[in-house]
C-alpha positions as CSV (number, residue, x, y, z in Angstrom):
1,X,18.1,-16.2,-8.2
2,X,16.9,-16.7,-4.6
3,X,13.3,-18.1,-4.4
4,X,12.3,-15.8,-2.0
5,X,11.5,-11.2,-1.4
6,X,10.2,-10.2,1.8
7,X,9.9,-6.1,1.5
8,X,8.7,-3.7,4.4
9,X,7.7,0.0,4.4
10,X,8.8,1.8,7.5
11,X,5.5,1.9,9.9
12,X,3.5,4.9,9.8
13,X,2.8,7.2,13.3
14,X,-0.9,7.1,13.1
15,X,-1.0,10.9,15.2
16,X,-3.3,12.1,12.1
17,X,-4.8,10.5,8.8
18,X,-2.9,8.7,6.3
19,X,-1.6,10.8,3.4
20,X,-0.5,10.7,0.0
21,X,3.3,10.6,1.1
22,X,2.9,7.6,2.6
23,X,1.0,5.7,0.2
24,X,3.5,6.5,-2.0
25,X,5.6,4.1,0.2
26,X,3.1,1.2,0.2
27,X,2.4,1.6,-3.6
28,X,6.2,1.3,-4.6
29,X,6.9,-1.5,-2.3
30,X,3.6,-2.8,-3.8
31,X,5.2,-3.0,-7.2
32,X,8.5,-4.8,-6.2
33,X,6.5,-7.1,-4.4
34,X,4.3,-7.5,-7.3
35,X,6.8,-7.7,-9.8
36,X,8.9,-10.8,-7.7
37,X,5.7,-12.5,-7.2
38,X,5.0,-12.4,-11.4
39,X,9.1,-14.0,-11.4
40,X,7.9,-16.6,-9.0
41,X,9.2,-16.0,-5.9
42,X,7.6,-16.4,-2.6
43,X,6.6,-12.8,-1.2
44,X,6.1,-11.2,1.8
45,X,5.1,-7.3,1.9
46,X,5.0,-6.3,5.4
47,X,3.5,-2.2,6.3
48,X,1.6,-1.6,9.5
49,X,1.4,1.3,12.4
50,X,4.1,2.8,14.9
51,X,1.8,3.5,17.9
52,X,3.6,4.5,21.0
53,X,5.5,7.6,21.9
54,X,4.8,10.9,22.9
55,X,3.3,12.4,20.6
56,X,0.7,10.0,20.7
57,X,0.1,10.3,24.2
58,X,-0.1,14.2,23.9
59,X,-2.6,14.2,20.5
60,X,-5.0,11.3,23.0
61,X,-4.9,13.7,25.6
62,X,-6.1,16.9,23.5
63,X,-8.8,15.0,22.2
64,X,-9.8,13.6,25.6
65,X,-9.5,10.0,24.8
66,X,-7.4,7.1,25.8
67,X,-4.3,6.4,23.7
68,X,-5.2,3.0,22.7
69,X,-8.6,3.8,21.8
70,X,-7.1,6.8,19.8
71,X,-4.3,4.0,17.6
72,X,-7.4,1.5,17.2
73,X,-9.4,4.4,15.2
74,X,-6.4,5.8,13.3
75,X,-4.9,2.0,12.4
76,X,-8.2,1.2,10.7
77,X,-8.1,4.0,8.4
78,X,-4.5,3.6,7.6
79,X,-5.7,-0.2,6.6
80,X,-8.9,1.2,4.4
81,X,-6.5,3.7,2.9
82,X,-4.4,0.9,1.6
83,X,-7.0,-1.3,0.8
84,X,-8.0,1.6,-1.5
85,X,-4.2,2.0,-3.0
86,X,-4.6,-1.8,-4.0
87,X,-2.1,-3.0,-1.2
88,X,-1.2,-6.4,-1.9
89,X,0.4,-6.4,1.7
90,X,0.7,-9.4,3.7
91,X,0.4,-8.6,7.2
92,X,-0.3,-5.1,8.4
93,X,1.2,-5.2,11.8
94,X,0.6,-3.1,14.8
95,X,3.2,-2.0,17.7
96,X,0.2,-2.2,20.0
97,X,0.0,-6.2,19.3
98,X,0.6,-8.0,22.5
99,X,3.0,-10.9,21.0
100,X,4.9,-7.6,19.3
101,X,5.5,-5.9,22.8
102,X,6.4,-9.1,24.2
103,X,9.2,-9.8,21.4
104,X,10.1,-6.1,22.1
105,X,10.7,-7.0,26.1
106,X,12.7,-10.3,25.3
107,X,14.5,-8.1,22.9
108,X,15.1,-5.2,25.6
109,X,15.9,-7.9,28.5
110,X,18.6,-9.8,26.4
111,X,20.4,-6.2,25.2
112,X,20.3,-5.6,29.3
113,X,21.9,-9.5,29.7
114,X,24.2,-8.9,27.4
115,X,25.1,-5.1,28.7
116,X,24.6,-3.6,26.0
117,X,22.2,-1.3,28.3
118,X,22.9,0.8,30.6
119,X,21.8,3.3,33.1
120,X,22.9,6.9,33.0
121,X,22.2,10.0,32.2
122,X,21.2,11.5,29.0
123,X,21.3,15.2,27.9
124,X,20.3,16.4,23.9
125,X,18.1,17.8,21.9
126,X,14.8,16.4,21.5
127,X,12.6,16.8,18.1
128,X,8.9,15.7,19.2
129,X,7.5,16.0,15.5
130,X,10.8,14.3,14.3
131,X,10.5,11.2,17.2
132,X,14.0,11.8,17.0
133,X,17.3,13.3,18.9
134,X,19.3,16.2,17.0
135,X,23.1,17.1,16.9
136,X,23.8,20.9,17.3
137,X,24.9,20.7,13.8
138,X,21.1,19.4,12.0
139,X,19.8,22.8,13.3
140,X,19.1,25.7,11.5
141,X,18.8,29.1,13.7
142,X,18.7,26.8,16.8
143,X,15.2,25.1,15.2
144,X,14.9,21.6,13.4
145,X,14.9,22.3,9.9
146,X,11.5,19.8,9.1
147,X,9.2,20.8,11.7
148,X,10.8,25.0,11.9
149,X,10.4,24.4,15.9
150,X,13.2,24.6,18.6
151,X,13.7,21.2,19.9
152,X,13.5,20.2,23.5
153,X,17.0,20.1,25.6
154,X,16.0,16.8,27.3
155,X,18.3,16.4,30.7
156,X,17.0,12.9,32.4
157,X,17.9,9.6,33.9
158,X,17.6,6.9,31.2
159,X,19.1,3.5,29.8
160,X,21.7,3.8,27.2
161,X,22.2,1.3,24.4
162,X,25.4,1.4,23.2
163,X,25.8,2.1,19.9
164,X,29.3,3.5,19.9
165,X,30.4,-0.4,20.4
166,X,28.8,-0.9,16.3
167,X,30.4,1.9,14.4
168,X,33.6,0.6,13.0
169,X,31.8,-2.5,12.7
170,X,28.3,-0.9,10.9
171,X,31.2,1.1,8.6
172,X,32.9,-1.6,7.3
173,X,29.1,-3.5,6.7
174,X,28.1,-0.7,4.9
175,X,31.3,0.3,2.9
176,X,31.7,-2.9,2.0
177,X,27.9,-3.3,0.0
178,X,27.4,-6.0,2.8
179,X,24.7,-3.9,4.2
180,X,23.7,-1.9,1.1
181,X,22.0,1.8,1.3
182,X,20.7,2.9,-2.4
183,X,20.7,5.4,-4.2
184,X,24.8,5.6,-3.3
185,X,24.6,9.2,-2.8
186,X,22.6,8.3,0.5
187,X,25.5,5.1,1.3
188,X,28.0,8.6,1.2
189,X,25.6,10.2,3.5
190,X,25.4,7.7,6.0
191,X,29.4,6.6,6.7
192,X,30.0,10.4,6.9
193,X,27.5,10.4,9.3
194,X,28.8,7.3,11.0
195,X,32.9,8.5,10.8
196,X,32.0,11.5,12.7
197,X,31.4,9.2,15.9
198,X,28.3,7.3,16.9
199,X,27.5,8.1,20.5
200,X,25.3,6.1,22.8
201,X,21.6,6.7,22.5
202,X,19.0,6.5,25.3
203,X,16.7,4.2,24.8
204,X,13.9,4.7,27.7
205,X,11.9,7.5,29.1
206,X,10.8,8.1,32.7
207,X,7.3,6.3,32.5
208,X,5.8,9.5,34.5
209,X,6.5,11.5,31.3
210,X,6.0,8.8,28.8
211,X,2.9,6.5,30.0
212,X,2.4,5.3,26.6
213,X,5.3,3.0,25.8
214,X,6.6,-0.6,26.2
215,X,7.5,-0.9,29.9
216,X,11.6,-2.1,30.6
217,X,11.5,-5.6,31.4
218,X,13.9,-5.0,34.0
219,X,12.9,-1.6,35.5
220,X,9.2,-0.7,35.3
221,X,9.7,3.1,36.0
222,X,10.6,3.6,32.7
223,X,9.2,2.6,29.2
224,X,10.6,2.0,26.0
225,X,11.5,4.7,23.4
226,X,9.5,4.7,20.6
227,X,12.3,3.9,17.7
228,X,13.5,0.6,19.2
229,X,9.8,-1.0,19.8
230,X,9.1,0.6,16.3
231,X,12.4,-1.0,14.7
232,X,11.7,-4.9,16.4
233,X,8.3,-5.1,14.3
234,X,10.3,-6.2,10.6
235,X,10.9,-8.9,13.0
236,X,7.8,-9.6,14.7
237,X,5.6,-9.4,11.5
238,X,7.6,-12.5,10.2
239,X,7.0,-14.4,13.7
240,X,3.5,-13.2,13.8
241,X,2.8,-15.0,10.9
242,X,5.2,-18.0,11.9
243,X,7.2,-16.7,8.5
244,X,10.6,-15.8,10.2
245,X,12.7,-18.6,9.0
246,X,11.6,-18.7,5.8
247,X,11.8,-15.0,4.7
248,X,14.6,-13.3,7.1
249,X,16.4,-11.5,6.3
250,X,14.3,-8.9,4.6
251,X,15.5,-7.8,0.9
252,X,14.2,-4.4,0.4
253,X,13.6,-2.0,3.6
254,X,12.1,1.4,1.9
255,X,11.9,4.6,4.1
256,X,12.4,8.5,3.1
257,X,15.1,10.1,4.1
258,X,14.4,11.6,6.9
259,X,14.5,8.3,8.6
260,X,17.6,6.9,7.0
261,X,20.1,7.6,10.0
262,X,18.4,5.8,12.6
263,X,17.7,3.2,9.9
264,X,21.3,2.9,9.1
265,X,22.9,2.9,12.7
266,X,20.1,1.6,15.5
267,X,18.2,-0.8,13.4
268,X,21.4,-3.0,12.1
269,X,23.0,-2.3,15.8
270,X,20.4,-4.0,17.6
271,X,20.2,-6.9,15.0
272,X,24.3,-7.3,15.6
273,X,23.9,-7.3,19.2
274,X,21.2,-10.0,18.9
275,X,23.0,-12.5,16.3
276,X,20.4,-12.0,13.6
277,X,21.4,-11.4,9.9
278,X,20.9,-7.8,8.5
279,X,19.2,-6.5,5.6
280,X,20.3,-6.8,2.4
281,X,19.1,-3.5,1.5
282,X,17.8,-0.3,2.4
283,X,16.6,2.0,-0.2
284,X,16.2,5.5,0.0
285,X,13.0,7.6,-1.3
286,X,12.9,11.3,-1.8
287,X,10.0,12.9,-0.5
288,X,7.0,14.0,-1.7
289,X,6.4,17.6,-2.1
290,X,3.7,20.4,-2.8
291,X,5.1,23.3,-4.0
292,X,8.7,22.4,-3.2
293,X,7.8,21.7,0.7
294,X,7.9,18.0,1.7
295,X,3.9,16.6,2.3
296,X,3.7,15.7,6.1
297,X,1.0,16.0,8.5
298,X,3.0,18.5,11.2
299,X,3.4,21.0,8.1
300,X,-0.6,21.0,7.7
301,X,0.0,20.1,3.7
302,X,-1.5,16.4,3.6
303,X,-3.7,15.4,1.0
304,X,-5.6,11.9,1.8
305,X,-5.0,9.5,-1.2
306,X,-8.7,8.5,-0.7
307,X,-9.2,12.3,-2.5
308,X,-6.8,10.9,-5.8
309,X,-8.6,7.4,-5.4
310,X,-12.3,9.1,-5.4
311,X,-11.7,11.5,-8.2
312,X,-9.3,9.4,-10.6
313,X,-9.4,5.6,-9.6
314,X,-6.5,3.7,-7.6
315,X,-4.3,3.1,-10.9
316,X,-4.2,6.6,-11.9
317,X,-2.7,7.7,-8.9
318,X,-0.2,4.6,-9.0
319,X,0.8,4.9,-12.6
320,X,1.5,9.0,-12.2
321,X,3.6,8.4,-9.1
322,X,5.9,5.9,-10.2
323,X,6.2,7.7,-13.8
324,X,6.4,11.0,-12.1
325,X,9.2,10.7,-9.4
326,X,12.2,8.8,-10.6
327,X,12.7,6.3,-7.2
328,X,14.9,7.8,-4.6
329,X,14.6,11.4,-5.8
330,X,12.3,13.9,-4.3
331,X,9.2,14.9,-6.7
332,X,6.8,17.3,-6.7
333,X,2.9,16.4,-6.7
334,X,0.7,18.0,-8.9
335,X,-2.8,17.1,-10.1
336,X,-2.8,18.8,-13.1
337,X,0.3,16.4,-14.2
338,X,-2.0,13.5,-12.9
339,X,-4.9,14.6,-15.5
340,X,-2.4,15.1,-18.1
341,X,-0.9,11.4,-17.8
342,X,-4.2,9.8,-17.1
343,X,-5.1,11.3,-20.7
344,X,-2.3,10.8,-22.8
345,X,-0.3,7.7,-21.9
346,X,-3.4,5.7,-19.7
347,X,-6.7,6.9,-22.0
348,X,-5.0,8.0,-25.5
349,X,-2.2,5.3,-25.5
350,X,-3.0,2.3,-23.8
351,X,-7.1,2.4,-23.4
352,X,-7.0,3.1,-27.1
353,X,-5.1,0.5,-28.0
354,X,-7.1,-2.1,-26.0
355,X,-10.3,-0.7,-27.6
356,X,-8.8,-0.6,-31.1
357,X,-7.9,-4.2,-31.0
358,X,-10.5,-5.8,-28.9
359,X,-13.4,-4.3,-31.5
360,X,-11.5,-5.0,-34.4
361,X,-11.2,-8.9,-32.5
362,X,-14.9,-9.1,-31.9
363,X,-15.8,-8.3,-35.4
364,X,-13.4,-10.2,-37.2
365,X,-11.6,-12.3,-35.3
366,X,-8.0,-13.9,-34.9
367,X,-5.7,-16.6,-36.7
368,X,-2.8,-17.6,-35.0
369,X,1.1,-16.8,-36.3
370,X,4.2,-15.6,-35.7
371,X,4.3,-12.5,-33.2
372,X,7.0,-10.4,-34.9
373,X,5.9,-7.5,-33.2
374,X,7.1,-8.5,-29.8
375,X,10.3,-8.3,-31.2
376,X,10.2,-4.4,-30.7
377,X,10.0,-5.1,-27.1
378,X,13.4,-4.9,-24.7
379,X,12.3,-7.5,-22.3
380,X,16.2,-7.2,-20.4
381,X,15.7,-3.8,-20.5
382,X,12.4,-3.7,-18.7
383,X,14.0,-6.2,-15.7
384,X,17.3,-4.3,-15.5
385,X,15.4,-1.9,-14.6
386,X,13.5,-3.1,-12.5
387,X,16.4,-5.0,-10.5
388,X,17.6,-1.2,-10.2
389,X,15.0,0.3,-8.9
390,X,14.1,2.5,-12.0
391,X,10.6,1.7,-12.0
392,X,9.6,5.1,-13.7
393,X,12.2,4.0,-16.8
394,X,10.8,0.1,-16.4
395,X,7.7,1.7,-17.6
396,X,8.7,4.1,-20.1
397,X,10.3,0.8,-22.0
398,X,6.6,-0.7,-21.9
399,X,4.8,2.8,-23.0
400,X,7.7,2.5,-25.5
401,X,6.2,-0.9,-26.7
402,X,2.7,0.8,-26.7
403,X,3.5,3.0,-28.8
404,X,5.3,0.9,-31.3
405,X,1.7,-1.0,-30.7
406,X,-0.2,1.8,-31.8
407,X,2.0,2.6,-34.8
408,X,1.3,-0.9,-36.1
409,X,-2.3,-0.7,-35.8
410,X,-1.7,2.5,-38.0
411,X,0.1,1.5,-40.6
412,X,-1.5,-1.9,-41.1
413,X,-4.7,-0.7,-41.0
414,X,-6.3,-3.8,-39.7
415,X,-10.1,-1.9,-39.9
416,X,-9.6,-2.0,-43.7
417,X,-7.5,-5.2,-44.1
418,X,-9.7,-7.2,-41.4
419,X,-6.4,-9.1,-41.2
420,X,-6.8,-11.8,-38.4
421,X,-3.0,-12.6,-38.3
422,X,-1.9,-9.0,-37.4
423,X,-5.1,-9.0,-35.1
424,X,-3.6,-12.0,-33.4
425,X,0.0,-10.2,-33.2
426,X,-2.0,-7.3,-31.8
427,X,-3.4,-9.5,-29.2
428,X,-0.5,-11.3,-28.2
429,X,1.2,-8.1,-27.7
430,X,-1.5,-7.2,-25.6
431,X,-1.2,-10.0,-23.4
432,X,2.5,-9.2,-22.5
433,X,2.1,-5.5,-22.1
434,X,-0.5,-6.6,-19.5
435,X,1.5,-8.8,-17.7
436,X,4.2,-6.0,-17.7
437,X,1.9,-3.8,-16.5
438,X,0.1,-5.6,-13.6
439,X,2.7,-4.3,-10.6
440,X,1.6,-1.1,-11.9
441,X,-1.9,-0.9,-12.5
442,X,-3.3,-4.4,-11.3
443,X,-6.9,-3.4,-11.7
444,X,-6.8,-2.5,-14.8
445,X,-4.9,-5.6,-15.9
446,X,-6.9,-7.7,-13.9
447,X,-9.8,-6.3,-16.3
448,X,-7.5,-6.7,-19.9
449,X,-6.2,-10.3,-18.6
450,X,-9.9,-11.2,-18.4
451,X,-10.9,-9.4,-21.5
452,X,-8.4,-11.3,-23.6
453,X,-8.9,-14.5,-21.6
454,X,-4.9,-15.3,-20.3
455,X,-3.9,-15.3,-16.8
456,X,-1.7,-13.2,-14.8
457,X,2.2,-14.8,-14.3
458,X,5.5,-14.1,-16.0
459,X,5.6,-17.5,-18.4
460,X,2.6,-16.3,-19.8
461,X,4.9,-13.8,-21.4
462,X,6.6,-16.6,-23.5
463,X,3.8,-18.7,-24.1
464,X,1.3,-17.8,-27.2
465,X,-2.4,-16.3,-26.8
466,X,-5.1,-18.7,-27.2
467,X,-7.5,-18.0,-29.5
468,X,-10.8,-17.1,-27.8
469,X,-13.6,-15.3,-28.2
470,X,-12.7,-11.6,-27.3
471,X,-15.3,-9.2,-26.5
472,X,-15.2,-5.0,-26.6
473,X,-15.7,-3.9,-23.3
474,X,-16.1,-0.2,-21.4
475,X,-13.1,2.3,-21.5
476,X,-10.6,1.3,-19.5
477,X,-9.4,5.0,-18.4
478,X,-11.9,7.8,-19.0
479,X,-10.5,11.0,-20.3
480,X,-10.5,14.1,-17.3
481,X,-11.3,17.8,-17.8
């Protein structure tokens, strides 16, 4: 097992609020960081902002303020919006960081050294809600099928990089597991994609279009396209933080799909052409949707997470999207589901339990023995799972558990009984769901970790509850109309 996980979310474009779509991101790379820090492992979680481009320079414009001063607002509430979500990230990094455009020019000079850049010219249609360039063959009617617009026929002088060089190498990486895209489905995707031909890609635009970019090193009439500077930060956030050597290269890159291509041919193309190691992994997220139509800020359908947080608390809205959406399919959000699980798995099953047995604890107490109870729980099970990505099934095995919890509690009627030993089974069991539990809903276990006085790490799970003094406390989830 290696000893260390460094995980990254792609980095948001700040052009309007943070939304629920992309918290979803932060709060499933969350859990696997969570979870490998509970195993022991050394963690970095890296999530920050994507800042330049055009669109950023058009929405500054519109609202008659300067670009920069337009990032610095939006980057602040993307940070307070995962501060809300219980981020446990440990660096949220900006493109607009001076030592980040710098790596991104050394980067850009030694591609140009090494001629893998080029001048020319480059013709093709250009999605500006998309950042990205389309084939004739994404279009539907002649419009890009996300954003329903007809994209821009771009016809201008630019530097190439060239990515055709890294196809048959990039298809052997990838067919191989070398460079491995999950769910498979998405791997199938992708060297279909690739066999079809990779052609060159521009990657500058005349600065007196695009102002609001990383300036070429080597020609300062044009500035850097967005998905290169973007790309260079999984590097940068490691050097930032002087954490390069020890973590690269990363283990888990999450994104949504409509960001897998350039994820799957620029990204490990520009990591070839500079020596470094790629990925082990890039997994692939459905989106989010409302009524069937993916959440995104360009289809006017965001909902801000601080709404969820407000209303139902930070673990609610954690727990119902990891149970909801199975990882790597699309799912549908819907607050009425949210209520529903926040009532009958977080309030009826697991609240009730802890209040059941913490009352029962206070007024009689516990005597130490054998927990034969914990013997219902599938331990493999719940990391299989978990080394799969199936965190929604990881937490049906531990509901599974709580239930089996619950039935105990029923049949040996411990109110009647007053039996400390089952109590103490009770208890212990407790102690391992919470642990379990803790990448989930950290806040919440935070609070049942202090309740039942044990800390927070994964030998814990082994290791007996000591008898303490345990005390009833305040509902853990309140029930929602």
């Amino acid at each position: 097992m290696t000893k260390k996980f460094y995980i990254t979310t792609p980095i948001f474009y700040p052009n309007s609020e943070p939304h629920v779509g992309s918290a979803y991101t932060v709060i499933v790379a969350d859990v696997l960081a969570r979870w490998n820090k509970l195993l022991g492992k050394k963690t970095f979680f890296l999530t920050g902002t994507d800042e330049h481009g055009q669109k950023i320079q058009e929405i500054a414009k519109k609202n008659k303020e300067s670009p920069k001063h337009f990032v610095d607002k939006m980057a602040e509430k993307f940070k307070q919006s995962f501060k809300l979500i219980n981020s446990s990230h440990d660096y949220f990094i900006r493109t607009t960081d001076k030592k980040h455009e710098e790596e991104v020019k050394k980067l850009l000079q030694e591609l140009y050294n090494k001629k893998y850049i080029y001048k020319g010219k480059y013709e093709a249609y250009y999605c500006v809600g998309c950042e990205q360039y389309l084939t004739e063959s994404d279009l539907i009617d002649g419009k890009c099928p996300l954003h329903n617009k007809e994209p821009e026929l771009r016809k201008e002088e630019a530097y190439l990089f060239k990515l055709s060089n890294f196809q048959n190498k990039l298809l052997k990486l990838i067919e191989s597991g070398e460079y491995e895209i999950l769910p498979k489905n998405r791997r199938k995707e992708i060297t279909t994609f690739i066999r079809e031909g990779l052609q060159d890609i521009s990657i500058s635009r005349l600065k007196e279009r695009v102002s609001w970019g990383i300036e070429l090193p080597f020609d300062s009439n044009h500035t850097c396209f967005v998905w290169i500077d973007a790309f260079w930060n999984y590097i940068t956030g490691l050097k930032n933080k002087n954490k390069f050597k020890e973590f690269w290269p990363a283990d888990v890159q999450l994104m949504a799909k409509d960001i897998l291509r350039v994820h799957a041919t620029i990204w490990p193309s520009l990591l070839l052409a500079t020596g470094n190691k790629l990925p082990k992994t890039l997994f692939v997220h459905g989106y989010l949707t409302i009524n069937g139509k993916k959440i995104s800020k360009s289809l006017g359908n965001a909902i801000s997470p601080e709404y969820f947080v407000e209303k139902y608390g930070a673990d609610s809205l954690r727990y119902f999207l990891v149970k909801n959406i199975p990882f790597g399919q699309d799912g549908d959000f819907s607050e009425t589901k949210l209520i529903e699980r926040n009532n009958n798995e977080l309030a009826n099953k697991l609240g009730n339990l802890v209040s059941r047995v913490s009352t029962l604890a206070e007024k009689y107490g516990l005597e130490k023995t054998e927990n034969k109870l914990i013997k219902k729980l599938n331990l493999k099970k719940i990391e299989a799972h978990f080394e799969n990505y199936e965190l929604d099934k990881a937490l049906s095995e531990i509901f599974s558990f709580i239930d089996k919890c619950n039935e105990y509690v029923q049949e040996k009627k411990p109110w009647e009984t007053k039996d400390k030993k089952i109590l103490y089974e009770l208890a212990d069991s407790i102690k391992t769901i919470t642990i379990l539990l803790w990448p989930f809903i950290p806040e919440t276990s935070e609070k049942i970790a202090k309740q039942f006085n044990f800390k927070i790490n994964y030998k814990n799970i082994t290791i007996p509850l000591k008898i303490t003094k345990i005390k009833k406390q305040e509902i853990l989830f309140k029930k929602i109309e």
